[in-house]
SELUM-490706 format. One record per residue (C-alpha): residue number from 1; residue in one letter; x, y, z. Coordinates in nm, 2 decimals, always signed. Example, Ala and Ser with C-alpha at 12.3 -4.5 7.8 and 13.67 -1.06 7.14 Angstrom:
<pts>
+-----+---------+--------+--------+--------+
| num | residuo |      x |      y |      z |
+-----+---------+--------+--------+--------+
|   1 |       A |  +1.23 |  -0.45 |  +0.78 |
|   2 |       S |  +1.37 |  -0.11 |  +0.71 |
+-----+---------+--------+--------+--------+
</pts>
This chain:
<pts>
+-----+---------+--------+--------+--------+
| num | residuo |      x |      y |      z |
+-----+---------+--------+--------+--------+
|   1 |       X |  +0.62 |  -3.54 |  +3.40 |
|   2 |       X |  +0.53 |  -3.16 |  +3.40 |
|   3 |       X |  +0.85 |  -2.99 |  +3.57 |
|   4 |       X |  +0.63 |  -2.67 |  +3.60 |
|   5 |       X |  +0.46 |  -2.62 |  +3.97 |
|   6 |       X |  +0.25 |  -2.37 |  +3.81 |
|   7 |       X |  +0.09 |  -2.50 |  +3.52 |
|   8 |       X |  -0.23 |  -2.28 |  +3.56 |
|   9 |       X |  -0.03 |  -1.96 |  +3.64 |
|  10 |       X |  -0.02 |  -1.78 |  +3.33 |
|  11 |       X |  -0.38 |  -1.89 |  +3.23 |
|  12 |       X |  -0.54 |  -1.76 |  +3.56 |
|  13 |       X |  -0.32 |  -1.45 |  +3.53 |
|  14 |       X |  -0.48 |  -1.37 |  +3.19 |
|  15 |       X |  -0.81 |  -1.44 |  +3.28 |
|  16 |       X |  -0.78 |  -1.21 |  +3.54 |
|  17 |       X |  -0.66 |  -0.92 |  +3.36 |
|  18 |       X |  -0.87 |  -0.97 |  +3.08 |
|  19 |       X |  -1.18 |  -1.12 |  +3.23 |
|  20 |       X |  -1.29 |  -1.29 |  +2.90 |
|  21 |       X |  -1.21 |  -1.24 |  +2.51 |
|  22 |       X |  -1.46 |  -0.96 |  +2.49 |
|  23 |       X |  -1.40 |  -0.78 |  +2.75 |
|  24 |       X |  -1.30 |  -0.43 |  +2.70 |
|  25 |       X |  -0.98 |  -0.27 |  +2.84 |
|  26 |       X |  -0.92 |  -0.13 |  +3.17 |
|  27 |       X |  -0.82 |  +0.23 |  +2.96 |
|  28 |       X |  -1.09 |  +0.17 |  +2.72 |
|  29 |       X |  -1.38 |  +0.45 |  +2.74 |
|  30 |       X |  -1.63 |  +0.18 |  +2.59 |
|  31 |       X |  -1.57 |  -0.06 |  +2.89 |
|  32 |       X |  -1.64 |  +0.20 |  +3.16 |
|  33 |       X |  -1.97 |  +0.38 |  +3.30 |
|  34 |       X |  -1.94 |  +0.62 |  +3.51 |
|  35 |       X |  -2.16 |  +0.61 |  +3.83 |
|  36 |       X |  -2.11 |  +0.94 |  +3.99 |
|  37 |       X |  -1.77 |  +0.96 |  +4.12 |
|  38 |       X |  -1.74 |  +0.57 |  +4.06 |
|  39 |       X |  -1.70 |  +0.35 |  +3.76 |
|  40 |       X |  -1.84 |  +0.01 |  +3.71 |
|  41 |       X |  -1.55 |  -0.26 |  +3.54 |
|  42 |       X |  -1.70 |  -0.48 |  +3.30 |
|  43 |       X |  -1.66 |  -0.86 |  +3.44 |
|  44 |       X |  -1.61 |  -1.16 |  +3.32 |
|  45 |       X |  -1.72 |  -1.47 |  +3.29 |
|  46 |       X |  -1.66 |  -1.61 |  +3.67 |
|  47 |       X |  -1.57 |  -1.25 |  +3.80 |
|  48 |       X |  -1.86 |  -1.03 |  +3.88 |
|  49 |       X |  -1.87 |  -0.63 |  +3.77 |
|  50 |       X |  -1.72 |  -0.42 |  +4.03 |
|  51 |       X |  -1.74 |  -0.12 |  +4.16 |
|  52 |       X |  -1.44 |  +0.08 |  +4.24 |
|  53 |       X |  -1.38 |  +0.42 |  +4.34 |
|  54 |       X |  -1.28 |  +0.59 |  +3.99 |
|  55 |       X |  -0.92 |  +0.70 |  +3.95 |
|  56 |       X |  -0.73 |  +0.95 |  +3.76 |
|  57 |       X |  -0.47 |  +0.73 |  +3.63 |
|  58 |       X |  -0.61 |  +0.41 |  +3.54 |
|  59 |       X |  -0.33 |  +0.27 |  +3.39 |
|  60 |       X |  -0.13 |  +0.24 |  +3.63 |
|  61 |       X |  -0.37 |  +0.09 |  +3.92 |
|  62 |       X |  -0.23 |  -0.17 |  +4.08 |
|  63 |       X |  -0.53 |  -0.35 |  +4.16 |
|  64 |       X |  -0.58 |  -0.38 |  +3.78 |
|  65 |       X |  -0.31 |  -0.66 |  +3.76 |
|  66 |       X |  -0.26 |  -0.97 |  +4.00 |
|  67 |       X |  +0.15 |  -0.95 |  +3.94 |
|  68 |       X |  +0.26 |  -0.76 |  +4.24 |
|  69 |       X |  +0.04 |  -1.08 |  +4.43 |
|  70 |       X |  +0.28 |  -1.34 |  +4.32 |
|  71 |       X |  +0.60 |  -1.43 |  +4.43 |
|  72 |       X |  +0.94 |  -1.33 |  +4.19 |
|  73 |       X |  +0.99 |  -1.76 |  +4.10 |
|  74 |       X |  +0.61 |  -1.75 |  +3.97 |
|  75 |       X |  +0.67 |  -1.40 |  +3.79 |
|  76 |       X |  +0.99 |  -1.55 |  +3.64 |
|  77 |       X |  +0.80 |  -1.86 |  +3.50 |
|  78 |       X |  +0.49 |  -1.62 |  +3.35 |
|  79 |       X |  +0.70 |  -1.42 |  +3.15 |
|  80 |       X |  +0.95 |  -1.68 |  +3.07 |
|  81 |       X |  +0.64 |  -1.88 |  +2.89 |
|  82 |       X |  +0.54 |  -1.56 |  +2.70 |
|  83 |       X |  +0.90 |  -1.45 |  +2.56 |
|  84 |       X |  +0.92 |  -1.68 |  +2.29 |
|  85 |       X |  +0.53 |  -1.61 |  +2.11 |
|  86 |       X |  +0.63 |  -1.23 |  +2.16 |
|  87 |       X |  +0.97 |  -1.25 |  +1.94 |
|  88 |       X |  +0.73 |  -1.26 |  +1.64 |
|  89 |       X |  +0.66 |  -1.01 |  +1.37 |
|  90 |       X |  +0.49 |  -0.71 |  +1.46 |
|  91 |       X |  +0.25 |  -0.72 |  +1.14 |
|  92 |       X |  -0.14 |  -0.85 |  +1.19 |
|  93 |       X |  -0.18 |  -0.88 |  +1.54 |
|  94 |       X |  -0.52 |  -0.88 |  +1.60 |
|  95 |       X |  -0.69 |  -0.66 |  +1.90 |
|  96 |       X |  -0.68 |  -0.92 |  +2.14 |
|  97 |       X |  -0.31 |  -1.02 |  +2.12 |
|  98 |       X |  -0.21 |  -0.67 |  +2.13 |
|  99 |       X |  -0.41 |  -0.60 |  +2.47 |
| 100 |       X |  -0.22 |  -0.94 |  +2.61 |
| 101 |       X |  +0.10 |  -0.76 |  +2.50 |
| 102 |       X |  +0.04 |  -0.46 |  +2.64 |
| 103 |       X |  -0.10 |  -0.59 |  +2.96 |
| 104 |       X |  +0.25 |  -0.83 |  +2.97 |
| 105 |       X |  +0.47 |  -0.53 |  +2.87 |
| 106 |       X |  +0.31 |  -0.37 |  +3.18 |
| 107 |       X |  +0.43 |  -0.66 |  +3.37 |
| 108 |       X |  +0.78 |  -0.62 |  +3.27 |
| 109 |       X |  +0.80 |  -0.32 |  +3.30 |
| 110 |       X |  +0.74 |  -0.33 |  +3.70 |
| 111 |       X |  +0.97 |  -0.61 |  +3.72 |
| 112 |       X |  +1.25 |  -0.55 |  +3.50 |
| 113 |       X |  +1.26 |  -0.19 |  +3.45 |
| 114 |       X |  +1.06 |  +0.02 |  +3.77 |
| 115 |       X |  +1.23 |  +0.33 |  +3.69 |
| 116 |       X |  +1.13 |  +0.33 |  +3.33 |
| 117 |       X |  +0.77 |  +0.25 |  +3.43 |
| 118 |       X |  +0.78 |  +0.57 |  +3.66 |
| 119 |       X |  +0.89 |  +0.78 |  +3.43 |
| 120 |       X |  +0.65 |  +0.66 |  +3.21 |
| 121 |       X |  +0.39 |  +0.75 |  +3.50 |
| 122 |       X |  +0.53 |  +1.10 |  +3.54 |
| 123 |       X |  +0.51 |  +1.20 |  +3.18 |
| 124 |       X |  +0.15 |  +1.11 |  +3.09 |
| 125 |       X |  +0.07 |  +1.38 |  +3.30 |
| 126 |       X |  +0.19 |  +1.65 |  +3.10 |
| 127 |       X |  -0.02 |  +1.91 |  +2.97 |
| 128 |       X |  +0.01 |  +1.94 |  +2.60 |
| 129 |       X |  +0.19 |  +1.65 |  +2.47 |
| 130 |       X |  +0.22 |  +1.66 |  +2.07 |
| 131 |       X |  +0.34 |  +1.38 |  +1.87 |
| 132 |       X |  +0.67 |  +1.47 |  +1.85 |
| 133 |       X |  +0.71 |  +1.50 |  +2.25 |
| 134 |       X |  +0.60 |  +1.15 |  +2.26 |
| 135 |       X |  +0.85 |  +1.01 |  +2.00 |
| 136 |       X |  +1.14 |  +1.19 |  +2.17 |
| 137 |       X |  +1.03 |  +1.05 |  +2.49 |
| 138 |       X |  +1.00 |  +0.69 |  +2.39 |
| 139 |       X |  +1.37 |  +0.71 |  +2.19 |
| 140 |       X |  +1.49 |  +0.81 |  +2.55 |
| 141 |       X |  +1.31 |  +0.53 |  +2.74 |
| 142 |       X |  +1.42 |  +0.27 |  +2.47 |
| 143 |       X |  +1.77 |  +0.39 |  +2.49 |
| 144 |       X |  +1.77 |  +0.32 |  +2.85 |
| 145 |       X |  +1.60 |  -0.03 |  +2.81 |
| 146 |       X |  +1.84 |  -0.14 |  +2.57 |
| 147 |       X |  +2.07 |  -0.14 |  +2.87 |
| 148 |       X |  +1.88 |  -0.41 |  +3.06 |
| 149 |       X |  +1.97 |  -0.77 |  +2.99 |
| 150 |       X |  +1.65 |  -0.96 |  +3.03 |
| 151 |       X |  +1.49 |  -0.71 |  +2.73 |
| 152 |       X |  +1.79 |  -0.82 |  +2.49 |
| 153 |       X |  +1.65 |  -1.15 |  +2.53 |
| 154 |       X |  +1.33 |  -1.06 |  +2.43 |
| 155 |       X |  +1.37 |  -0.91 |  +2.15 |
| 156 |       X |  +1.70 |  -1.03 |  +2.06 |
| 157 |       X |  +1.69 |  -0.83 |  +1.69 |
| 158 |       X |  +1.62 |  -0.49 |  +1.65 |
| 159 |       X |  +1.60 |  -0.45 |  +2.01 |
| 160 |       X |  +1.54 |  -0.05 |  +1.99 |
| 161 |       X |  +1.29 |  -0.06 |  +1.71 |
| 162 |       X |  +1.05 |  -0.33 |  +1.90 |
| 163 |       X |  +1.12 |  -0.16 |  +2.22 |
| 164 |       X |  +0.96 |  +0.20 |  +2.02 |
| 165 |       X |  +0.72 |  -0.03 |  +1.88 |
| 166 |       X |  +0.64 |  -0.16 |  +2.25 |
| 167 |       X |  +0.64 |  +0.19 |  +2.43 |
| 168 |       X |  +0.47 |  +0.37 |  +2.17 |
| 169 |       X |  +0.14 |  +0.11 |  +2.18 |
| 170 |       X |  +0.18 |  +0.14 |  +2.58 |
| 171 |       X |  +0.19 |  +0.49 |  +2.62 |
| 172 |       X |  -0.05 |  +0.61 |  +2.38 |
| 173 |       X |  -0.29 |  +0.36 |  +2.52 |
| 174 |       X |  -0.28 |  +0.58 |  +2.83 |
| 175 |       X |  -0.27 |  +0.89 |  +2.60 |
| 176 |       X |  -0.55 |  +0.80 |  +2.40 |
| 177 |       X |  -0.84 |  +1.00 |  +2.60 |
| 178 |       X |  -0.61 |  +1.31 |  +2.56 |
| 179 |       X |  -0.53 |  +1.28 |  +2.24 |
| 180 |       X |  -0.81 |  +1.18 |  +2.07 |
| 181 |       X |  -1.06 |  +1.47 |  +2.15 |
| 182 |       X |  -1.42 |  +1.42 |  +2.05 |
| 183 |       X |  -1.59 |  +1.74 |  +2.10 |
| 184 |       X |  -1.95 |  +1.84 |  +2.05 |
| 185 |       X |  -1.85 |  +1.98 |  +1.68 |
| 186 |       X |  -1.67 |  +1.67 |  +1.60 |
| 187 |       X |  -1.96 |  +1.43 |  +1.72 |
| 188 |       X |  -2.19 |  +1.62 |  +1.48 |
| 189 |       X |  -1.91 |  +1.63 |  +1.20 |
| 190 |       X |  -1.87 |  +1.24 |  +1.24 |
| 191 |       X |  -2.27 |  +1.20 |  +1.21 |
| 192 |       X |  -2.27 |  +1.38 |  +0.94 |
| 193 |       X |  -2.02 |  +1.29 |  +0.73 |
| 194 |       X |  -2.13 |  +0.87 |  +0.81 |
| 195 |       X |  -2.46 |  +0.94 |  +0.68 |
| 196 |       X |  -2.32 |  +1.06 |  +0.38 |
| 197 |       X |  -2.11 |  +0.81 |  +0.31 |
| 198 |       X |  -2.41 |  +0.56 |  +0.39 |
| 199 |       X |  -2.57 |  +0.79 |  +0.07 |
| 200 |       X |  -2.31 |  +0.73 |  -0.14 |
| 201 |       X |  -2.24 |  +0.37 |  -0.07 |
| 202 |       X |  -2.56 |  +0.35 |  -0.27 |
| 203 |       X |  -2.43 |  +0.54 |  -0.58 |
| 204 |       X |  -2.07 |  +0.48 |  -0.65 |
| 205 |       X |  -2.02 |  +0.19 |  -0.80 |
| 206 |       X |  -1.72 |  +0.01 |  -0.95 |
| 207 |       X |  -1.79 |  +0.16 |  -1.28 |
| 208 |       X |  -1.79 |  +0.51 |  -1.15 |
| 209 |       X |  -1.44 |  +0.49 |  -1.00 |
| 210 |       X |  -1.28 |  +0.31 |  -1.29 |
| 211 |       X |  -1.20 |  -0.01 |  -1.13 |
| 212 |       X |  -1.04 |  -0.23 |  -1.36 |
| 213 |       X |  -1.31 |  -0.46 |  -1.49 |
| 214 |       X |  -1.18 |  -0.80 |  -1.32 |
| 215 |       X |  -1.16 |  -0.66 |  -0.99 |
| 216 |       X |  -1.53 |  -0.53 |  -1.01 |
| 217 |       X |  -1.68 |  -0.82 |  -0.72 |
| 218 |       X |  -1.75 |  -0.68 |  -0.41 |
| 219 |       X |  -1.61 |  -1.02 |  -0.28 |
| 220 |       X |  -1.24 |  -0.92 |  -0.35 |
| 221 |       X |  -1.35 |  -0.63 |  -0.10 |
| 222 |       X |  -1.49 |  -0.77 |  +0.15 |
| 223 |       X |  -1.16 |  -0.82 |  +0.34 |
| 224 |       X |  -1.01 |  -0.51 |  +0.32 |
| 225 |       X |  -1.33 |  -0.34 |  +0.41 |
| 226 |       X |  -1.35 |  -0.58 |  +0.70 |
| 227 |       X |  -1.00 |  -0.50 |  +0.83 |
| 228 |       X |  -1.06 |  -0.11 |  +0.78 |
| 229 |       X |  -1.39 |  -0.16 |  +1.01 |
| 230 |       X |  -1.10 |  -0.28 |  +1.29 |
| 231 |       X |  -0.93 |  +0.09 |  +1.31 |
| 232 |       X |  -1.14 |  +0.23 |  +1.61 |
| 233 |       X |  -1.01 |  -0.13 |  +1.80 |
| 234 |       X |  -0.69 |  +0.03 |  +1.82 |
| 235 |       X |  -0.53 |  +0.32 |  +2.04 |
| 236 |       X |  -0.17 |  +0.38 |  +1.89 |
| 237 |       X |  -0.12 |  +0.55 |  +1.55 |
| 238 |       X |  +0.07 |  +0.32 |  +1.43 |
| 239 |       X |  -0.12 |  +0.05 |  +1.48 |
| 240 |       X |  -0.45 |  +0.21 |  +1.35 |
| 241 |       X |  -0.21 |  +0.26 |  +1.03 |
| 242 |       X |  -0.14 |  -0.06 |  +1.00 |
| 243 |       X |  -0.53 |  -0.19 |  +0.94 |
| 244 |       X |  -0.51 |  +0.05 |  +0.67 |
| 245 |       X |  -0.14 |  -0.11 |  +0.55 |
| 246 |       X |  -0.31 |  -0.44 |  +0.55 |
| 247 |       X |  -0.61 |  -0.32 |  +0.31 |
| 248 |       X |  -0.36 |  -0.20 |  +0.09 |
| 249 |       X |  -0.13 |  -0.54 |  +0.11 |
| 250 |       X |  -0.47 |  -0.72 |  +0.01 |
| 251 |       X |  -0.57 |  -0.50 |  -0.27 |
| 252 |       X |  -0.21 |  -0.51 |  -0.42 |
| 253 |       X |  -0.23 |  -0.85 |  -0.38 |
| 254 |       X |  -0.56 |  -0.93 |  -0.59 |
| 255 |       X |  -0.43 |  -0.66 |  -0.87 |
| 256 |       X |  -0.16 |  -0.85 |  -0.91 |
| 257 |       X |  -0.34 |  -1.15 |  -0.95 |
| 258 |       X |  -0.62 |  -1.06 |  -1.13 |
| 259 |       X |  -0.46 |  -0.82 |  -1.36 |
| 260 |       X |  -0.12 |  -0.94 |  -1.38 |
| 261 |       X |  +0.05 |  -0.67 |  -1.30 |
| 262 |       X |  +0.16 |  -0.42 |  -1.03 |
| 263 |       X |  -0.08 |  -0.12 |  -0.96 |
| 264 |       X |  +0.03 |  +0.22 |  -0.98 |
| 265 |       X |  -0.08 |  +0.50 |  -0.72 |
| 266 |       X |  -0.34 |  +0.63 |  -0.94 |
| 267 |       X |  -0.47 |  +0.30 |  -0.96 |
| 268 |       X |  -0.46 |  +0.22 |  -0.64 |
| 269 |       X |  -0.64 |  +0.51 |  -0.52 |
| 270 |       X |  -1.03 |  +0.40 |  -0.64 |
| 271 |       X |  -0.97 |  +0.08 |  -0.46 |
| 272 |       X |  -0.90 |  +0.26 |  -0.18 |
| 273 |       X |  -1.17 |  +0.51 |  -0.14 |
| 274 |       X |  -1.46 |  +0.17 |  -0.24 |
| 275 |       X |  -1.25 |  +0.03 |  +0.04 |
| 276 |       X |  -1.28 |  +0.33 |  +0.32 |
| 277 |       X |  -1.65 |  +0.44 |  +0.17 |
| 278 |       X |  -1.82 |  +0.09 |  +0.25 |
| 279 |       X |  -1.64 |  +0.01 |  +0.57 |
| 280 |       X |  -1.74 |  +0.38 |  +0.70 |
| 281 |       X |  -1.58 |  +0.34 |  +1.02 |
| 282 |       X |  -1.72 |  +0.59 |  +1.30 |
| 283 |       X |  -1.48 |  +0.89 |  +1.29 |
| 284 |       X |  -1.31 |  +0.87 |  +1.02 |
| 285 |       X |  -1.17 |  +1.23 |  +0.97 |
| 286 |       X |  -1.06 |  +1.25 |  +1.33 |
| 287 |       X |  -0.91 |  +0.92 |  +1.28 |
| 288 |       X |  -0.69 |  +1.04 |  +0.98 |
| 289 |       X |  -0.61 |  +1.33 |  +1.19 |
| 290 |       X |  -0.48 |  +1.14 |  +1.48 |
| 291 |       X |  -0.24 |  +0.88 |  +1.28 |
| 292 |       X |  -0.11 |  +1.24 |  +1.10 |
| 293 |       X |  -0.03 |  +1.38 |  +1.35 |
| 294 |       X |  +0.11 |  +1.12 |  +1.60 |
| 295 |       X |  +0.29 |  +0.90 |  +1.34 |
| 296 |       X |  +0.68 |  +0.93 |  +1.43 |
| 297 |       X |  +0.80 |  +1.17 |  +1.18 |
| 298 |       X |  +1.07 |  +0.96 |  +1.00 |
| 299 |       X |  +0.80 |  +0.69 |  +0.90 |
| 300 |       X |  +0.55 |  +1.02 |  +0.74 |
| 301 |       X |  +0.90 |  +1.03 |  +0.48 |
| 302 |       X |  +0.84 |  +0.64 |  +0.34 |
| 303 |       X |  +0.55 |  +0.38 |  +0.31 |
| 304 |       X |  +0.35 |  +0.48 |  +0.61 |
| 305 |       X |  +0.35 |  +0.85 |  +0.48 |
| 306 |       X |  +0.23 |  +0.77 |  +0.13 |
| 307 |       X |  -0.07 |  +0.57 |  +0.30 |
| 308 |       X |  -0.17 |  +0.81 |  +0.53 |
| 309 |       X |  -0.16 |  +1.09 |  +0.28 |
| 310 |       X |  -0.39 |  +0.86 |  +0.06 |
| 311 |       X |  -0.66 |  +0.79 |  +0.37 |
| 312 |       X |  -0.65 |  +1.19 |  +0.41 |
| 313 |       X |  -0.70 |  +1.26 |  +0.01 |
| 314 |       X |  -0.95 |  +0.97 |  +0.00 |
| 315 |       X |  -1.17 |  +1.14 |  +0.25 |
| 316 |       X |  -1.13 |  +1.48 |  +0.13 |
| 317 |       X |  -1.26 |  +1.29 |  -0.18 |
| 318 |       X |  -1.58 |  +1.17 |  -0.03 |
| 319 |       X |  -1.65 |  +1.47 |  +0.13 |
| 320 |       X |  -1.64 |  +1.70 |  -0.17 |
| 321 |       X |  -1.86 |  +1.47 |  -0.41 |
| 322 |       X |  -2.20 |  +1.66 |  -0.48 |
| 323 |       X |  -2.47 |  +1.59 |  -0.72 |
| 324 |       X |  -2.27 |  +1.70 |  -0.99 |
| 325 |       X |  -2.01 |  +1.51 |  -0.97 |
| 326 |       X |  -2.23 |  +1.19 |  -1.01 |
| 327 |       X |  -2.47 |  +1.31 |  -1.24 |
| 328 |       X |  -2.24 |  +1.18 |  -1.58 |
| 329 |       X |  -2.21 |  +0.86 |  -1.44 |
| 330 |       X |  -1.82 |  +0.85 |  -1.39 |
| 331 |       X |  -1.56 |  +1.01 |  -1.14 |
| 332 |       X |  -1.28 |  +1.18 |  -1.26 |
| 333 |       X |  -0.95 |  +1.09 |  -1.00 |
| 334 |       X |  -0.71 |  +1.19 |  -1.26 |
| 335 |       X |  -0.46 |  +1.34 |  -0.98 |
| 336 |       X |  -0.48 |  +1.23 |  -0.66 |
| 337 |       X |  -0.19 |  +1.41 |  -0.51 |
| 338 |       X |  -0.35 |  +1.70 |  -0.53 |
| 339 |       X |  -0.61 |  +1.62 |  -0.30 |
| 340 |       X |  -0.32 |  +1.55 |  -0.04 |
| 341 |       X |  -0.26 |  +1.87 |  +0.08 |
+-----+---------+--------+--------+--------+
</pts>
């Protein structure tokens, strides 16, 4: 017997909010035209595109989520049913699990934690905001979540660090038109610098870049460059890092079986710049740019830091490669460090 009165709850409550598995988000640019002063909402598939009058802070529209509609048992059993999927590991979510969490984080926020929610409100109205303002202002929200029962149970390890993890993919989700500034200069600089790279996919081969000879299959590729082609999916730096983190997990991986051994960063760097020049993601610089310089500063000292500097040498790479460079048939990446700066 199904002790739940409810058993459709959560599953209309998602399809509402997300209208469909390839929907866009409610924040994201690519899932809005604008229509004067109004915006049309992309639909789904038994709810019509509507037209609503277009608002200033669309994150925080109420009409947006269902929640506030239901009564506090039904929200109770909702979240209840999503605590225990949401206790796993951060690593590989894929873009549509992380709009569910952020559209459920949203959720518990205005139930468990209203205050926290408006503050959060308040502050993405700032002029100005760098990376660091960010940062300090999620350490000060998480510190005053941690005091709140129901997110202990949650995330019952490493409460602050998820919470961080949480806040920082919510906030920069509302941040991300601010943040990530596409000017008329940059549009032209993207163009320009994907047509290249479109040139160049035709003339670098493995040979060139002094691939080790048993990794020389554009099959052993095709992953990472798959998972790099994800980056623009995502709004928070630290999950556009973590595409790239997953590349490099996949190209360690296959050195290590292949050659039979553990790749050193020299190494490691041709297999990254075949990996970035064939998936040649729309605005890639900028991209770079943005995880630089809105990764929290004690991650830029470890792992994170040493990938990040590697995307930003690996593109300073490709855009420096000229006709000479080419002409005798091989690349010379002797020192890749120094193309860090």
């Amino acid at each position: 017997m199904n002790d739940d009165p409810h058993p459709n709850l959560e599953k209309e409550l998602l399809d509402y909010g997300f209208q469909g598995k390839d929907a866009k988000s409610v924040n994201s640019i690519e899932g809005q035209k604008e229509v004067g002063s109004q915006e049309i909402t992309q639909g789904g598939e038994n709810n019509p595109p509507k037209i609503q009058d277009k608002k200033e802070d669309r994150g925080f529209d109420n009409k947006s989520l269902p929640f506030s509609g239901l009564e506090p048992e039904d929200k109770r059993i909702i979240l209840a049913k999503m605590k225990e999927e949401r206790r796993s590991l951060i690593k590989n979510r894929d873009a549509d699990t992380v709009a569910r969490e952020l559209f459920v984080f949203e959720l518990e926020l205005k139930e468990y934690s209203y205050p926290v929610f408006e503050a959060i409100k308040e502050f993405v109205t700032q002029p100005d905001l760098t990376g660091e303002d960010i940062h300090d202002e999620i350490d000060r929200l998480a510190d005053n979540m941690m005091k709140i029962k129901y997110f202990k149970t949650v995330f019952p390890k490493d409460t602050k660090d998820r919470l961080c993890y949480e806040l920082e993919n919510y906030i920069f989700e509302i941040l991300f038109p601010k943040l990530f500034i596409v000017d008329e200069d940059g549009k032209a600089f993207a163009i320009q610098l994907k047509d290249r790279l479109n040139v160049l996919k035709q003339l670098v081969s493995f040979e060139m870049l002094d691939v080790p000879v048993p990794l020389r299959k554009e099959k052993i590729f095709a992953f990472a460059i798959k998972e790099f082609q994800k980056m623009n999916l995502y709004k928070s730096p630290i999950l556009k890092l973590q595409v790239f983190q997953n590349c490099a997990n996949h190209l360690i991986d296959m050195f290590l079986e292949l050659v039979e051994r553990n790749p050193n960063s020299d190494e490691l760097f041709p297999l990254f710049l075949y990996t970035v020049l064939h998936a040649n993601i729309d605005f890639l610089k900028l991209n770079a740019d943005y995880i630089f310089m809105n990764l929290r500063r004690s991650l830029k000292l470890g792992q994170e830091g040493f990938l990040i500097a590697n995307l930003k040498a690996v593109i300073k790479f490709l855009g420096e490669l000229d006709g000479t460079s080419l002409k005798d048939g091989k690349l010379e990446i002797k020192d890749p460090s120094k193309l860090y700066a």
